[in-house]
C-alpha positions in Angstrom: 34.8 154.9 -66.0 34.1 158.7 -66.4 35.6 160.4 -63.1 32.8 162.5 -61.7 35.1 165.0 -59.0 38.4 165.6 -58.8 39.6 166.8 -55.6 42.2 165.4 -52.7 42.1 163.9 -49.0 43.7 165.8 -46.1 45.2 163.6 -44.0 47.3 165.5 -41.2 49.5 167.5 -43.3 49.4 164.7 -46.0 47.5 165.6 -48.9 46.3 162.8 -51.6 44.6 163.8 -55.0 42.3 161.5 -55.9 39.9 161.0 -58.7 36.5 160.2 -58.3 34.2 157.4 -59.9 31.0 156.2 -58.9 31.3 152.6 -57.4 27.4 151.8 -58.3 25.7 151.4 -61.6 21.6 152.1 -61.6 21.5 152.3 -65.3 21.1 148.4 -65.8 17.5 148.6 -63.2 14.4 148.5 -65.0 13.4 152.1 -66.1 9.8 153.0 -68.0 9.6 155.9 -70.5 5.7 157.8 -70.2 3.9 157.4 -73.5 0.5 158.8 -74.3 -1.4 155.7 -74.5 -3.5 156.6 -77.5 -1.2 156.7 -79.9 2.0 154.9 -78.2 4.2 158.0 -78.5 6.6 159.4 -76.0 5.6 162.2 -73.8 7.6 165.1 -73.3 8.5 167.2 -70.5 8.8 171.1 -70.7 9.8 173.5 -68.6 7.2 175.8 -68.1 7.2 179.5 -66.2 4.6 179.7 -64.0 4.3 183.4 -64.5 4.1 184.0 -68.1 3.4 180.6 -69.2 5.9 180.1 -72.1 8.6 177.1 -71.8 12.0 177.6 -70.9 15.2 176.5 -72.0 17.8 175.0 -70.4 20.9 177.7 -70.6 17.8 179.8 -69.0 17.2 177.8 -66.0 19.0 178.6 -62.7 19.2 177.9 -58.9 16.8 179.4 -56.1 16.3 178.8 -52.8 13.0 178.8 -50.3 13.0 179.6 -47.0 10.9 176.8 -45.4 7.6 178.2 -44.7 7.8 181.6 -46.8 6.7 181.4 -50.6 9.6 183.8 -51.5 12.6 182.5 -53.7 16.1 183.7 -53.6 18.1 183.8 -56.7 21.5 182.0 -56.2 24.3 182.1 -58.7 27.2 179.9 -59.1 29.6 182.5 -58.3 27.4 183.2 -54.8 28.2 179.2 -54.1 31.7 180.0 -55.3 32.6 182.5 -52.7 31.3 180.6 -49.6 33.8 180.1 -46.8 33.6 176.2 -47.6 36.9 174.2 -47.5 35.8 170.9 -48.4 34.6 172.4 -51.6 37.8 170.3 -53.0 38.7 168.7 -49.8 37.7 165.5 -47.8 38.8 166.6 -44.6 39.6 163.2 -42.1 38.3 164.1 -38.7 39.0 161.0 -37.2 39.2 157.1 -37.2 36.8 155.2 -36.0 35.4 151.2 -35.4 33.0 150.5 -38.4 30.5 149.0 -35.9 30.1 152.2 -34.6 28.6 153.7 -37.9 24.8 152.9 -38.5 24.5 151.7 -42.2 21.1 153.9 -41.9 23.1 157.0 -42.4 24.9 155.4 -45.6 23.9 157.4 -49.0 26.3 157.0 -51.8 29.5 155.2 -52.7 32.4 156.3 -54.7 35.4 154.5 -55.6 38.9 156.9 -54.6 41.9 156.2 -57.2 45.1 158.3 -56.7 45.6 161.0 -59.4 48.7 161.2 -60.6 52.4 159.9 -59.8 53.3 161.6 -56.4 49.9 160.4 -55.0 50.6 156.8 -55.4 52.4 155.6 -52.4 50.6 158.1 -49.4 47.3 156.6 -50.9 48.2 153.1 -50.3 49.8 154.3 -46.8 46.5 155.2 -45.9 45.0 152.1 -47.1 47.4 149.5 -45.4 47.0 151.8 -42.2 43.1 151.4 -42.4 43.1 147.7 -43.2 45.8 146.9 -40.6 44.3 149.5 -37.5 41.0 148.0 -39.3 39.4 151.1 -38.5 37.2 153.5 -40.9 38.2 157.2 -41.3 35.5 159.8 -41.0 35.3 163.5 -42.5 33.4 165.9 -44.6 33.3 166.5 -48.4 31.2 169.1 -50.5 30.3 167.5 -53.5 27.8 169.2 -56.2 27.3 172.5 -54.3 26.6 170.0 -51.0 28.4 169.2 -48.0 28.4 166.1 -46.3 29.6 163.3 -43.6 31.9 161.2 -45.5 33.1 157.4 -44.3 36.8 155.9 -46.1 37.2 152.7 -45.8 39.3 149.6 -47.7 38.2 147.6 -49.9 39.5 145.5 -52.6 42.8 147.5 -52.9 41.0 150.6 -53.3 39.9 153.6 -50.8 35.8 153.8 -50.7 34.2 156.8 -49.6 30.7 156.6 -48.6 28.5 159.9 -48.2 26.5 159.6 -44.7 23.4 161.4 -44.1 23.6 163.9 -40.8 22.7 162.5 -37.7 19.5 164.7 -37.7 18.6 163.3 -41.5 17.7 159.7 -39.6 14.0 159.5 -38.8 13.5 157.5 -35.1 11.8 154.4 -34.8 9.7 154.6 -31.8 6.5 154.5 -34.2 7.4 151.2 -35.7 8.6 149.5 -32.4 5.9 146.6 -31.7 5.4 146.2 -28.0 7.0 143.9 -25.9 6.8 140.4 -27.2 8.0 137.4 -24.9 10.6 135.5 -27.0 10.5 131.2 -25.8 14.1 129.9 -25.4 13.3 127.2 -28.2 12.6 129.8 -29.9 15.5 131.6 -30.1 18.1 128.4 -30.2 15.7 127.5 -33.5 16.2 130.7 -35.1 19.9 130.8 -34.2 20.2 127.3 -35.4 18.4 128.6 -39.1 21.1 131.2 -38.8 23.8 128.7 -39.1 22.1 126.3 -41.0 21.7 128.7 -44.3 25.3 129.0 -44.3 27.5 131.3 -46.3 25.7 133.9 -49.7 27.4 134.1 -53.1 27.1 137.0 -54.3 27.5 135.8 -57.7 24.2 133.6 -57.8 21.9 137.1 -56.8 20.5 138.6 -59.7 17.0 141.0 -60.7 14.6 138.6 -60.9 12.1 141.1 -61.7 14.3 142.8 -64.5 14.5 139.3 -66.1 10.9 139.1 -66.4 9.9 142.3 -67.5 12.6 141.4 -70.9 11.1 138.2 -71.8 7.8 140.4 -71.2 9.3 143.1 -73.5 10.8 139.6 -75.9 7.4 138.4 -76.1 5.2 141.2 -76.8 8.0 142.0 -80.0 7.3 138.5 -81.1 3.9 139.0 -81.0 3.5 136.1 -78.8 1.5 136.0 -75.0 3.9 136.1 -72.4 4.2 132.9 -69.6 1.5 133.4 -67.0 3.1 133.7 -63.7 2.7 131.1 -61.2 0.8 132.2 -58.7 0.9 131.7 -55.0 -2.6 130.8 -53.8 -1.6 129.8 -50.2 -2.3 133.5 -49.1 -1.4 134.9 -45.7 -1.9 132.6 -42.7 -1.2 132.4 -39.3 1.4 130.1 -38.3 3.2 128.2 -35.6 6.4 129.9 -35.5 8.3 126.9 -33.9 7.0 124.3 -36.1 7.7 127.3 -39.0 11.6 127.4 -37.6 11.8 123.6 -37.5 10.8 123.6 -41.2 12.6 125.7 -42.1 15.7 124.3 -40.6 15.4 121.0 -42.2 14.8 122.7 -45.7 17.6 124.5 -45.2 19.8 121.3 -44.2 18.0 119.9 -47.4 15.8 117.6 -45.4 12.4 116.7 -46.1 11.3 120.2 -44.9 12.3 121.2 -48.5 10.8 119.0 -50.4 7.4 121.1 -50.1 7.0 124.4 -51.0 3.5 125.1 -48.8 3.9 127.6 -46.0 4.6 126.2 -43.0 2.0 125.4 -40.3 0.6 123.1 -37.5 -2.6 122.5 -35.6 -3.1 125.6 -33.0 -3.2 124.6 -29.6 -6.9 124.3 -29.4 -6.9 121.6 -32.0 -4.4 119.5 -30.4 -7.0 119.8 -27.3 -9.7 119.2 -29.5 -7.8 116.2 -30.9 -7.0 114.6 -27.4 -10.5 114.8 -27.0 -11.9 113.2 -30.0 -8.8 110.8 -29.2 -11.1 110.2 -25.2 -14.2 110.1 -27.3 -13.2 107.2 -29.6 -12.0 105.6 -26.7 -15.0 105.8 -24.9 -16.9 104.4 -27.9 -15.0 101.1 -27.6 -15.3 101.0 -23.9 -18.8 101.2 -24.5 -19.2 99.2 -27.1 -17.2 96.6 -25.4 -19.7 97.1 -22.3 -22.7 96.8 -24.5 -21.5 93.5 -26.2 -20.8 92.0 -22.4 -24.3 94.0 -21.5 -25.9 91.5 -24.8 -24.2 88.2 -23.7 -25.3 88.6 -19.8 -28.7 89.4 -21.1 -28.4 86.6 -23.2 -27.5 84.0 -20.4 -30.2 85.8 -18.2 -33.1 85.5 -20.7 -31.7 81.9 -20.5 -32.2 81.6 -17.1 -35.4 83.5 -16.6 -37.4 80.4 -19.0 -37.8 77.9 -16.5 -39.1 81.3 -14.1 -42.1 81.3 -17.1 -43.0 78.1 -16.8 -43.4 78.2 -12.7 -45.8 80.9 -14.3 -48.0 79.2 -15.5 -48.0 76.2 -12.6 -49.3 79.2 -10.8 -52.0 79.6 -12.7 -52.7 76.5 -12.8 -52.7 75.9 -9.1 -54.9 78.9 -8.9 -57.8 77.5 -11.0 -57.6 74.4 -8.4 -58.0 76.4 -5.3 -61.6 77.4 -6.9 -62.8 74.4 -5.3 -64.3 74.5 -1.5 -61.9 74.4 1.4 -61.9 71.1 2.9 -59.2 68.6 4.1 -57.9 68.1 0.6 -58.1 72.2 0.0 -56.2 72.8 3.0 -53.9 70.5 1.9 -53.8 71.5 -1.4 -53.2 74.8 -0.4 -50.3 74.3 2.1 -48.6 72.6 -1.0 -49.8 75.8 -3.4 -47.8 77.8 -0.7 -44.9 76.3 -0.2 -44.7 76.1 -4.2 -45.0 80.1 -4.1 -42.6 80.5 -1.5 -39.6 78.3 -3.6 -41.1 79.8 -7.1 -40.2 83.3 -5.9 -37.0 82.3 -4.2 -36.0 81.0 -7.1 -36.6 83.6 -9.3 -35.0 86.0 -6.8 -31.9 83.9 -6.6 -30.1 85.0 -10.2 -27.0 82.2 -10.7 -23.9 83.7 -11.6 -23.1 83.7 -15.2 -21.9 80.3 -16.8 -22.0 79.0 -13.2 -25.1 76.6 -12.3 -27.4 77.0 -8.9 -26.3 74.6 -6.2 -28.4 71.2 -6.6 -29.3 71.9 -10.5 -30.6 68.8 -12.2 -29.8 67.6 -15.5 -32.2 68.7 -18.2 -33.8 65.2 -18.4 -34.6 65.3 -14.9 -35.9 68.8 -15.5 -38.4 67.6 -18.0 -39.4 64.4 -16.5 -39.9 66.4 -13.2 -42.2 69.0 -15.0 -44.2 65.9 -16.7 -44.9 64.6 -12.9 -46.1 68.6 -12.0 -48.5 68.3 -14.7 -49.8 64.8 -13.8 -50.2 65.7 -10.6 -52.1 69.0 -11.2 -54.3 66.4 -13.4 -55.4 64.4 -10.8 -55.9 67.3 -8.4 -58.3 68.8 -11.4 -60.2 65.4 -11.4 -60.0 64.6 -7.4 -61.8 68.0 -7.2 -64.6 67.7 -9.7 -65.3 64.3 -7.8 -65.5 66.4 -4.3 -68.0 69.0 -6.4 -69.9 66.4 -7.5 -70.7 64.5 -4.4 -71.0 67.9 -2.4 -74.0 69.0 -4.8 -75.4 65.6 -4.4 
């Protein structure tokens, strides 16, 4: 590595050359080149003057600064940066040590690795080391690095010193437009989450890698072959709104490699209203068999009642036939024929009235023989009384 600032910590009265070297590499992100897309050739960039028009070159190009809200530009030299009262122009100058929870990573910028430079600096560097790791606090000052000043953070790591440039305080933008409003957070809720925390367990940092970078060179691989890149898969579940208990559960057993993993859908459940709904198609059914049940006992009492109601048909039509007899004049036999018509009424529509329980018989039921020679008698009788009173007619008229 190519140091990139030579300078020396001030610790106290203990002073610590040190070398610097950039602990980050960006050069291995994916970067584009412009091209004209014509003709496939690069596009440059020139420096142009915006008075006269005519490019510039580089040993021509200098440093100006602009007021904030005035449009005039102050030349400033090198040797005008050079004479400012600045001593951490080679200097990180400790200020203090404090906790590294009390630093807010927002303020974080860039990182640098510190190696001692030269002999002598050796053993206070690693003095200040051991005393960071062991106190296990950070070390804040301020460095001027490339013509800028700023909060600096040392800390251990890996046997090394790290310094890490921190913006200013006033450099941090607040939240307060970002801040959702209050949200009431379930206590399932939180023991779920907490429980996914401990679930995922522990990150290699040795399995993370670009996944974007890889495809974008088999994209460049392919096109060089001449051959159509692999279509992405594509994630057609789309956005959707979730149950975010039933999202943590899921997520929990995937992580625990249960048979929440095996899927790869988003996770989500029937809202609230649905279970409702579902509870209540669950009643409906239910009521479907309860009345379906009620009509099938509904069919067989109908069943046993048409059953009962025939012999009621046939008193019908001993009515009528007692009513055709009392055409005939009103004598001895009429009013006795009529007593007997009345009393058959009366015991008819008792009858009929009187519905036996089902499967049970009416007290003093006959057996179906007796039934039917009883109704043979009926009709001889009526016979006779048909005859007896076409003798009466015809004796009357005489």
């Amino acid at each position: 590595m190519r140091s990139i600032w030579n300078g020396s910590i001030s610790f106290g009265l203990v002073t610590i050359p040190v070398k610097t070297y950039s602990a980050t590499d960006r050069t291995s992100s994916v970067s584009f080149v412009r091209i004209h897309e014509k003709d496939g050739a690069p596009v440059q960039y020139r420096k142009i003057c915006e008075l006269d028009g005519e490019e510039v070159p580089n040993e021509e190009v200098g440093k100006g600064y602009q007021p904030p809200g005035d449009d005039t530009i102050v030349p400033i030299t090198d040797d005008d940066l050079s004479r400012l009262p600045m001593p951490t122009a080679k200097t990180l100058s400790i200020l203090s040590f404090v906790d590294p929870t009390g630093i807010d990573p927002l303020q974080m910028d860039k990182s640098y690795y510190l190696a001692p430079n030269g002999a002598a600096a050796a053993k206070p560097y690693t003095l200040l080391r051991e005393a960071l790791e062991h106190h296990r606090k950070v070390a804040i000052g301020k460095v001027a690095m490339r013509g800028r000043e700023s909060l600096a953070m040392l800390r251990a790591h890996a046997g090394a010193l790290v310094m890490h440039q921190l913006l200013w305080p006033d450099q941090i933008r607040p939240a307060t437009d970002v801040v959702p409003d209050d949200i009431e957070i379930r206590e399932n809720e939180m023991t779920l989450a907490e429980t996914l925390m401990d679930s995922l367990g522990e990150l290699d940092p040795a399995e993370l890698h670009d996944d974007y970078r890889e495809a974008v060179e088999e994209l460049v691989a392919a096109k060089l072959e001449g051959t159509e890149p692999a279509a992405p898969s594509s994630d057609t579940s789309g956005a959707q709104v979730i149950d975010l208990t039933a999202a943590l559960e899921k997520s929990v057993q995937a992580a625990r490699g249960g048979d929440g993993g095996t899927t790869s859908e988003p996770a989500s459940v029937t809202s609230l209203r649905g279970r409702k709904a579902a509870k209540k198609s669950t009643a409906g059914s239910g009521t479907a068999r309860k009345s379906g049940t009620a009509k099938q006992a509904a069919a067989r009492g109908s069943g046993t009642t048409a059953t009962k109601k025939a012999p009621a048909k046939k008193t019908a039509a001993q009515k009528t036939a007692a009513k055709k007899s009392s055409t005939a004049p009103q004598g001895a036999t009429g009013r006795a024929e009529a007593a007997s018509k009345s009393t058959t009424k009366k015991s008819t529509a008792k009858s009929a009235t009187e519905k036996p329980t089902a499967g049970a018989k009416p007290a003093g039921a006959k057996p179906a023989g007796a039934k039917s020679t009883a109704k043979t008698a009926t009709a001889k009788k009526a016979t006779a009384r048909k005859t007896a009173a076409k003798k009466t007619d015809r004796r009357s008229s005489a």
